[in-house]
C-alpha distance (Angstrom), angle and dihedral (degrees) to the residues before:
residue distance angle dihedral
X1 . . .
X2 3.74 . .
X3 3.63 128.4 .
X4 3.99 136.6 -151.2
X5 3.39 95.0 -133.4
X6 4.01 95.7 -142.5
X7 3.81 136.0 -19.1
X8 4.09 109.7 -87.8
X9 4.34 82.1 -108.4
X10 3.48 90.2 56.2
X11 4.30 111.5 101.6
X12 3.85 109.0 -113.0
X13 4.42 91.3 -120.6
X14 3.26 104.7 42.2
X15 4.10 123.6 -141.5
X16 3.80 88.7 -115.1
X17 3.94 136.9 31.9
X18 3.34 114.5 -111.6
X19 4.11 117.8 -105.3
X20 3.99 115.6 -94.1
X21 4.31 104.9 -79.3
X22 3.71 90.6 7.0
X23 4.22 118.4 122.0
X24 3.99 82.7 -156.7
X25 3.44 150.4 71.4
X26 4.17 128.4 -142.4
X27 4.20 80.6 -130.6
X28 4.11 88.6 50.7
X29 3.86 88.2 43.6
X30 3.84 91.9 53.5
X31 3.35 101.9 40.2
X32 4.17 90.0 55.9
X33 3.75 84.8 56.4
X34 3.46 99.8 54.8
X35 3.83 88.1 44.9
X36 3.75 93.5 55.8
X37 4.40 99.0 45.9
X38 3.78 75.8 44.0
X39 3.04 91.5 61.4
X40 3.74 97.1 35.8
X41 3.34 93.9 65.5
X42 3.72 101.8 43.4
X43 4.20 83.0 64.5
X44 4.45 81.1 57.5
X45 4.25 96.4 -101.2
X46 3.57 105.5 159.1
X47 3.31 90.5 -146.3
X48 4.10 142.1 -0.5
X49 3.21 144.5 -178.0
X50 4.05 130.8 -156.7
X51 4.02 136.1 -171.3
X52 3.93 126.9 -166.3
X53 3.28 120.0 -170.7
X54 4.14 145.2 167.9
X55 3.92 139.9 -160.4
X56 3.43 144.2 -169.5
X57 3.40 149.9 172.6
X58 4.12 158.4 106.2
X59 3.42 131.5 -101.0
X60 3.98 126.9 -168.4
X61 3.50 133.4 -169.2
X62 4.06 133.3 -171.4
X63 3.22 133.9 -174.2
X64 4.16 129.4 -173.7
X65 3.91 90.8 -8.0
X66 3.72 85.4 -51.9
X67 3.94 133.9 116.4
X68 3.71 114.3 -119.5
X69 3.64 104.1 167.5
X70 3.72 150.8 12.5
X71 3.62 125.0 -176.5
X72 3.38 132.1 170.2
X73 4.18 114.9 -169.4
X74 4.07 124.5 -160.9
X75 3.45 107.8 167.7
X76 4.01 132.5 161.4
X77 3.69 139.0 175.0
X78 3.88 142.3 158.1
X79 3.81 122.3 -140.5
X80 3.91 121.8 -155.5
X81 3.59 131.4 -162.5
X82 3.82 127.4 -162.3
X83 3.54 132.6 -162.7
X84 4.03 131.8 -165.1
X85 3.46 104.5 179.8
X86 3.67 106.0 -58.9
X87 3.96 100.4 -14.9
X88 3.56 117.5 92.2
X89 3.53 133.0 -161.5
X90 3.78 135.6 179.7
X91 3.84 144.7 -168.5
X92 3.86 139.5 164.8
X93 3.99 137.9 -153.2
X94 3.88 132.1 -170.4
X95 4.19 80.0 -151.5
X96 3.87 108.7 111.5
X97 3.81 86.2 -172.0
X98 3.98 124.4 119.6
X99 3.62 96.3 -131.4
X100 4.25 84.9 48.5
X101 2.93 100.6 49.0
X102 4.53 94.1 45.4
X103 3.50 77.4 51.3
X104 3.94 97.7 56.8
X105 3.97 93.1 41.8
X106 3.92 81.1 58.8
X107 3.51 97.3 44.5
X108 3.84 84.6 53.1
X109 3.53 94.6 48.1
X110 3.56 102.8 45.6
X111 3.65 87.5 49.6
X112 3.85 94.2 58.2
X113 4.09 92.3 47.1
X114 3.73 89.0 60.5
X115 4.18 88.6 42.6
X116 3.92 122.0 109.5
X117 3.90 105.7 -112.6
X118 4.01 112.7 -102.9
X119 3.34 119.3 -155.0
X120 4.04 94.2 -152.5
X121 3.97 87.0 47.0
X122 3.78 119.4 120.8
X123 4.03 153.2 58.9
X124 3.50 120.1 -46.9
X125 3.62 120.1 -87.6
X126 3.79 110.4 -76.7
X127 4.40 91.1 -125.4
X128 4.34 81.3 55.4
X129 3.52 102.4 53.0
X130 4.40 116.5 95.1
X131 3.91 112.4 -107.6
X132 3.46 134.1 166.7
X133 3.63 117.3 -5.5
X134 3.89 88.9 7.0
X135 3.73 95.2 57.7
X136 3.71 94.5 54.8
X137 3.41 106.6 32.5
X138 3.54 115.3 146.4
X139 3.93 110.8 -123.3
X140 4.33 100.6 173.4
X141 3.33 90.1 -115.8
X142 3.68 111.7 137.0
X143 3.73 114.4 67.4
X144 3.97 102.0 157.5
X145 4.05 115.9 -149.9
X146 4.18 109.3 -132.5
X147 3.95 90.4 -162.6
X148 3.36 122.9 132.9
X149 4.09 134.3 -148.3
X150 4.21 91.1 -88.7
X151 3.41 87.9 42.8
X152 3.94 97.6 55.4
X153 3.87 92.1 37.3
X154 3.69 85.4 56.0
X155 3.98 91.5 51.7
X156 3.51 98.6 52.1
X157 3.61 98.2 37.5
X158 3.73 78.5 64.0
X159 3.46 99.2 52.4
X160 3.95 95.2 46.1
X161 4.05 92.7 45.8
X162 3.88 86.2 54.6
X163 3.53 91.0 51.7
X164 3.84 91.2 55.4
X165 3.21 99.6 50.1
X166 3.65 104.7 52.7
X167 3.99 89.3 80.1
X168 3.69 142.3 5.2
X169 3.44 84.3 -129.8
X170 3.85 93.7 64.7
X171 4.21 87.6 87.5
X172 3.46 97.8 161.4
X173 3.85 152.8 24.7
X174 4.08 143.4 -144.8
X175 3.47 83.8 -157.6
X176 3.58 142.3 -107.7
X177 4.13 129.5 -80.4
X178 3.69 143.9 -163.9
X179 3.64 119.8 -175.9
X180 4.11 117.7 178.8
X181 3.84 107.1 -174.0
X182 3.82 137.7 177.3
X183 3.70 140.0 163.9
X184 4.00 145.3 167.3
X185 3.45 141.4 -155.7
X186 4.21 153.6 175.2
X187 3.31 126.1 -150.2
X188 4.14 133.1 177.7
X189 3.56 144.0 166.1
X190 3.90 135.1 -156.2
X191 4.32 96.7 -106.0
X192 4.04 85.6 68.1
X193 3.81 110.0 -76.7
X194 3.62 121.9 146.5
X195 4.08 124.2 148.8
X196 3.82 134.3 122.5
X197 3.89 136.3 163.6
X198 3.78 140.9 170.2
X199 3.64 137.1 -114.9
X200 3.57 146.5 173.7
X201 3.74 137.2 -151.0
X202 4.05 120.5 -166.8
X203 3.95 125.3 -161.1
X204 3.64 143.3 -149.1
X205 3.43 129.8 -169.1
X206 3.56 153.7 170.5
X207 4.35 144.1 156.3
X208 3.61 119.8 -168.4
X209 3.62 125.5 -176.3
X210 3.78 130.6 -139.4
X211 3.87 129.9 -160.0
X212 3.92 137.5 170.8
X213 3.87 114.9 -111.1
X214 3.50 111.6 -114.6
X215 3.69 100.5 28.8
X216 3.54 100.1 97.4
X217 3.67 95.8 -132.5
X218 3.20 100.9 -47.0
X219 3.98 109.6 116.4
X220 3.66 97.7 38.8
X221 3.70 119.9 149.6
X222 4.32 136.3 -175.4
X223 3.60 134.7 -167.8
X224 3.38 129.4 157.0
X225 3.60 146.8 -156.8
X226 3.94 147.5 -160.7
X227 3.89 160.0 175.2
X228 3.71 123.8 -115.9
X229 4.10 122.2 179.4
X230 3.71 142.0 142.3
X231 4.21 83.3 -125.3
X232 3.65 132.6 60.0
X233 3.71 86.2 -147.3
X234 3.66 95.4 60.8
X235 3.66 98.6 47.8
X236 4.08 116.1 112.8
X237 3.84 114.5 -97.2
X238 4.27 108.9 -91.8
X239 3.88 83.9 -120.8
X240 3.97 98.4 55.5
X241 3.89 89.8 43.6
X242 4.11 92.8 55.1
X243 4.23 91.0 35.1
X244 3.58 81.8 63.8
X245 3.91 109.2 41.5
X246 3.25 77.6 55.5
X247 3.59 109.8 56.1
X248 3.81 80.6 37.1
X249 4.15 90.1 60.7
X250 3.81 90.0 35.6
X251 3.79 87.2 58.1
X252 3.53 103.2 54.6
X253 4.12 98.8 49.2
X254 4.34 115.5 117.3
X255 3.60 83.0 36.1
X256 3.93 116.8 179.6
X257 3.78 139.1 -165.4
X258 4.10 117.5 -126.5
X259 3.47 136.2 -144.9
X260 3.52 117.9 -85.5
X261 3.89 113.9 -87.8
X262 3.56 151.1 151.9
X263 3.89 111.8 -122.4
X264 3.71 144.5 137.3
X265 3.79 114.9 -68.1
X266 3.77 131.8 -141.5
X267 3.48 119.3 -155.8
X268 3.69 118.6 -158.9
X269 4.04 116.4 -127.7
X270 3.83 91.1 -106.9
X271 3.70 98.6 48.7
X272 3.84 92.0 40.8
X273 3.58 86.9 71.7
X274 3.92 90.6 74.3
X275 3.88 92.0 57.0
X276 4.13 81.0 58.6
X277 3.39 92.1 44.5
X278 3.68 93.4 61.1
X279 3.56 96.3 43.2
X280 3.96 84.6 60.7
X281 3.97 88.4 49.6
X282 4.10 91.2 50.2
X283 3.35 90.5 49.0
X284 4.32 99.9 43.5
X285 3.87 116.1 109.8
X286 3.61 91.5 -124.5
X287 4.00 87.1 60.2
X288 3.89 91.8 43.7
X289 3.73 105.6 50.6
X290 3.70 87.6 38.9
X291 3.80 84.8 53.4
X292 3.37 90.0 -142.7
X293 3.91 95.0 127.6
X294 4.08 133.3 93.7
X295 3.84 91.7 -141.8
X296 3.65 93.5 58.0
X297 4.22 115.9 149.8
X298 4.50 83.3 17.5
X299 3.59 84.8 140.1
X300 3.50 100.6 133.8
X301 3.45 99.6 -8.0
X302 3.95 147.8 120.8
X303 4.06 107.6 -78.1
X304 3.26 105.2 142.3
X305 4.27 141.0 19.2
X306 3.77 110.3 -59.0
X307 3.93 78.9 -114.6
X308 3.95 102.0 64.1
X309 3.54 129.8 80.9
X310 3.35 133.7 175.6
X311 3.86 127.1 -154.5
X312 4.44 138.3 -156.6
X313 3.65 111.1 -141.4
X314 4.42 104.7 166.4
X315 3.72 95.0 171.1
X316 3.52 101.2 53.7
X317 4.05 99.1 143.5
X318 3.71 107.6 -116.6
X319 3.50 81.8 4.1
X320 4.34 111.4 160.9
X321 3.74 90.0 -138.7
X322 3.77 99.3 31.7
X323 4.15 122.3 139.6
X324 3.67 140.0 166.5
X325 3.16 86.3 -155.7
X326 4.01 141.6 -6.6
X327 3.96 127.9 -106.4
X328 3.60 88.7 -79.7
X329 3.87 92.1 55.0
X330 4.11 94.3 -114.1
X331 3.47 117.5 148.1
X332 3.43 114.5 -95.8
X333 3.85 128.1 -143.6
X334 3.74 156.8 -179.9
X335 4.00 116.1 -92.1
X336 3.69 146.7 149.9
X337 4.01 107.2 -104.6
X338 3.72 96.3 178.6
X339 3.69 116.5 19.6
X340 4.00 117.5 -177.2
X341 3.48 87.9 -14.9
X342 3.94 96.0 -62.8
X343 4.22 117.2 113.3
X344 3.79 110.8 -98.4
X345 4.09 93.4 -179.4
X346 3.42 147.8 -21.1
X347 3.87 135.1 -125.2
X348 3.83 112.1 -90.6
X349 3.50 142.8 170.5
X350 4.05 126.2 -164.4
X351 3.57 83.8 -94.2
X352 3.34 118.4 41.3
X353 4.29 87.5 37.6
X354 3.90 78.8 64.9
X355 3.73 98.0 53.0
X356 3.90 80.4 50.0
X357 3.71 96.7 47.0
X358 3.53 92.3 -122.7
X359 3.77 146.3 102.0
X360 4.05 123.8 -78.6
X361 3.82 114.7 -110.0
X362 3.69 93.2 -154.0
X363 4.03 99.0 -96.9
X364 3.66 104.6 127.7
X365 3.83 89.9 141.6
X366 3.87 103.1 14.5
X367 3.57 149.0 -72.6
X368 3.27 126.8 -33.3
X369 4.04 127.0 -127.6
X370 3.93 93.7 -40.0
X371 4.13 120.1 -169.4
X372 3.67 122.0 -176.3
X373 3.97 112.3 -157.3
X374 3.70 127.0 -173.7
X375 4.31 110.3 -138.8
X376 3.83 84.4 -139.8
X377 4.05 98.8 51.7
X378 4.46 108.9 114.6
X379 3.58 120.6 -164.2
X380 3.49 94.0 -107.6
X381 4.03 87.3 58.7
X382 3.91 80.8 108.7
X383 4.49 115.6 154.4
X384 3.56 84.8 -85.7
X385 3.68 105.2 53.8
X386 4.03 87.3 40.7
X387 4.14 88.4 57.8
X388 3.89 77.1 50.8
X389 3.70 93.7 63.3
X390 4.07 92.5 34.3
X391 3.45 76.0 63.3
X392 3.94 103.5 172.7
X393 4.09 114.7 3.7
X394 4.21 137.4 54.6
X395 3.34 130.9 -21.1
X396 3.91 108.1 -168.6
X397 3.59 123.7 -154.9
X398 3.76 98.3 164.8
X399 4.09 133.4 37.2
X400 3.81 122.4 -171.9
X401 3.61 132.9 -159.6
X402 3.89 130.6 15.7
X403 3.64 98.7 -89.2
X404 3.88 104.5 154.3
X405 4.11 114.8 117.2
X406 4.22 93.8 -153.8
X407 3.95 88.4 -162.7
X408 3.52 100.9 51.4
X409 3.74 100.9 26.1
X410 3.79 91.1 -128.2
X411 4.29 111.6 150.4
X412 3.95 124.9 -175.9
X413 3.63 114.5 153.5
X414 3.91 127.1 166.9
X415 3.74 107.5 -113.9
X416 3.96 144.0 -169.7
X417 3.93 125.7 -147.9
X418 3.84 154.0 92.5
X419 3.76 129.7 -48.3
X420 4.27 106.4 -140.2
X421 3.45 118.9 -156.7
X422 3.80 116.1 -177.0
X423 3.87 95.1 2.3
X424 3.54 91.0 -59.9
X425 4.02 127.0 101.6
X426 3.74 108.6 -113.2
X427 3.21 109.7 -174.1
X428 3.91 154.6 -36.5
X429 4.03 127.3 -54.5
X430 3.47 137.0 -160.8
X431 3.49 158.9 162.3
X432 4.29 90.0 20.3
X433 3.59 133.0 132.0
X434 3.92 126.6 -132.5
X435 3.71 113.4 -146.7
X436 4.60 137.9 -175.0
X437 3.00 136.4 92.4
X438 3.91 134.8 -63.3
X439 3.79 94.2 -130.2
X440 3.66 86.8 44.0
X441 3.91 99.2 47.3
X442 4.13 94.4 44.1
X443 3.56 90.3 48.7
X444 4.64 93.8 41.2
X445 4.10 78.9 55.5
X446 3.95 96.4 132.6
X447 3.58 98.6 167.3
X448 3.23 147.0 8.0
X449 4.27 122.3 -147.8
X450 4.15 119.9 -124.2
X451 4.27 81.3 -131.0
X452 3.37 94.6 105.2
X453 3.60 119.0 -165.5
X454 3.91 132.6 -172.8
X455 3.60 118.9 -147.3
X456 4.00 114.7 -179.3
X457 3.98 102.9 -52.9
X458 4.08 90.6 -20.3
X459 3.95 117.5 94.1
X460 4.06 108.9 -177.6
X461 3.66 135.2 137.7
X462 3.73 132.5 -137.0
X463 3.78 115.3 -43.7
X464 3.91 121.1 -133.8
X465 3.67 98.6 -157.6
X466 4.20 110.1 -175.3
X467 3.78 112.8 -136.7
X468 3.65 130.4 -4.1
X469 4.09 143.6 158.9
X470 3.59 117.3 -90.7
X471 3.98 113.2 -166.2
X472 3.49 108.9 -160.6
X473 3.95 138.5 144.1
């Protein structure tokens, strides 16, 4: 894919070099910025706000020894947003160009003057945005990957040939991947804002399948598994990730259904993270104004166990879900979200805080590096000692489907597992569907494992839920 090099504004030798496999510079990124709220207001905006950014990448994938794909990505854009008063309007271009870019500012503009007025529309308050040492502070989050296309090939090749040779069972493969990613950006608005960084997230991947011989196909089980970090060097070795899909797949062959039942569930570290995840959606402005939530008015109320808390940390270095600062460019910081059980805050952005009459939390785009802890969890509360306390009933490993009503509460999600009898996993389960409530499942939470697991931004570890409906044959 072809570049513009720079905008026709930008100076020919730029202040700074520009970052190994990027087209751009940090100076060339700014400099477009101020040239497009420049512009902005020269059309009469009151205010504006602009964000330039650039990826790129490759991605591999193999599958029985053999390549299936190579792609390499190199992708850029710049986003503008325009505001008359209180109508807003936006638009985007991948166009570098002067004349492109005058042409999205107007584009922008004209779209706000023919806008319904919003009351909640507009920047973020000046005393929110980062500046200073906020703006640039320095999170470790850009550890670029120099592999090439042999060299990734030769990676996951590795991790799908361990996979098939941990069994004779393990017949077959989805393949293998390797994905090494990074990107940068600059944004900046007209009440002060300016701040930008890179970063860089690397994958591993693999998802063997297992089947009996002599069954014809007919007990044949996947799973998968993977390694996601902002450095190559911290990435699990190819041959751990496909030992265990494997043993993962292995473990789930002469699968059965069960009777339907109500029983304690077990939620396995990596699935767990989906019962946090929807906490954080309950709890987002968009779902509160919209009052289309079931822990509407929480605010400093029970949510959870007296023993769970749950706690904000943005500039975790190489942290998934770290942030200086949100989409909006607010500062972003440390806090308590669920404290003893009881709500501490909610997820806001500048606008949806206003449609709540309140103050943004610095979540335009999400939470930030989330772990839920239980005050009770002991070091030895390892997977084994948590099937221990499950005691007799279903350990999940694997939910399907979005199944999750956020007004109501209402859950029911087909699932995949182990039935445990006397603390001990019995056998194989499929084809079953785990059914409550949200508000009843965070607050049956009656421990919470020391197998801590981090998925994306969310770090949690398996989930002891008390009693819920299992819909079986």
């Amino acid at each position: 894919m072809s570049l513009d090099t720079r905008p026709s504004s930008t100076p020919s030798a730029p202040a700074s070099p520009a970052r190994p496999g990027f087209a751009y510079t940090r100076d060339q990124f700014q400099q477009l910025v101020e040239d497009v709220l420049g512009f902005a207001k020269s059309l009469g905006a009151s205010d504006a706000g602009a964000e330039v950014s650039e990826g790129v990448g490759l991605s591999v994938s193999v599958r029985k020894g053999e390549v299936e794909n190579v792609e390499r990505n190199r992708d850029k854009s710049i986003g503008v947003s325009v505001y008359i008063g209180q109508r807003r309007g936006n638009a985007s271009t991948s166009d570098f160009s002067r004349a492109a870019l005058e042409q999205t500012v107007r584009a922008a503009y004209d779209i706000a003057r023919f806008t319904a007025e919003d009351p909640a529309a507009g920047l973020p308050e000046v005393q929110d945005l980062a500046a200073g040492d906020d703006a640039t502070r320095d999170l470790d989050l850009f550890h670029p990957w120099a592999i090439d296309a042999e060299g990734a090939v030769e990676i996951a090749t590795r991790c799908e040939r361990a996979a098939l040779s941990v069994d004779k069972r393990i017949t077959n493969s989805e393949g293998a991947g390797v994905s090494a990613q990074q990107s940068h950006f600059f944004a900046g608005n007209t009440r002060g804002f300016r701040g930008g960084y890179a970063s860089s997230r690397h994958s591993l991947s693999v998802a063997p399948i297992a089947s009996l011989p002599g069954k014809g196909g007919d007990d044949m089980q996947r799973d998968a598994w993977y390694s996601s970090m902002r450095a190559p060097e911290d990435l699990a070795a190819p041959e751990a990730v496909g030992r265990y899909a494997a043993e993962r797949a292995l473990s789930r062959l002469k699968s059965r259904k069960i009777a339907t039942c109500e029983v304690p569930v077990l939620y396995e570290s990596t699935v767990a993270a989906g019962l946090l995840g929807a906490y954080v959606q309950a709890t987002s402005g968009g779902a509160l104004y919209r009052k289309s939530s079931f822990l509407l008015d929480s605010l400093g109320k029970q949510v959870l166990p007296d023993h769970i808390d749950i706690h904000e940390d943005p500039h975790q270095l190489r942290g998934k879900g770290s942030a200086p600062f949100d989409d909006e460019g607010v500062v972003t910081r440390q806090r308590d979200v669920v404290l003893g059980g009881v709500a501490q805050g909610y997820f806001l952005s500048s606008y949806s805080a206003r449609k709540l009459g309140m103050r943004t939390t610095g979540h335009a785009g999400g939470s930030q590096n989330l772990v839920l802890k239980s005050r009770n969890t002991q070091a030895s509360d390892d997977l084994d000692e948590m099937l221990r306390k499950l005691h007799r009933g279903f350990f999940v490993i694997e939910m399907m489907g979005q199944g999750v009503n956020y007004v109501t509460g209402d859950y029911s999600r087909g699932a995949a597992g182990f039935w445990v009898e006397n603390g001990r996993i019995a056998y194989p389960v499929h084809e079953i569907t785990v059914a409550g409530n949200m508000r009843d499942m965070l607050k049956g939470i009656v421990a919470v494992g020391a197998d801590a697991y981090t998925l994306g931004g969310k770090t949690i570890g398996s989930v002891l839920v008390d009693r819920m409906k299992i819909a079986g044959s």
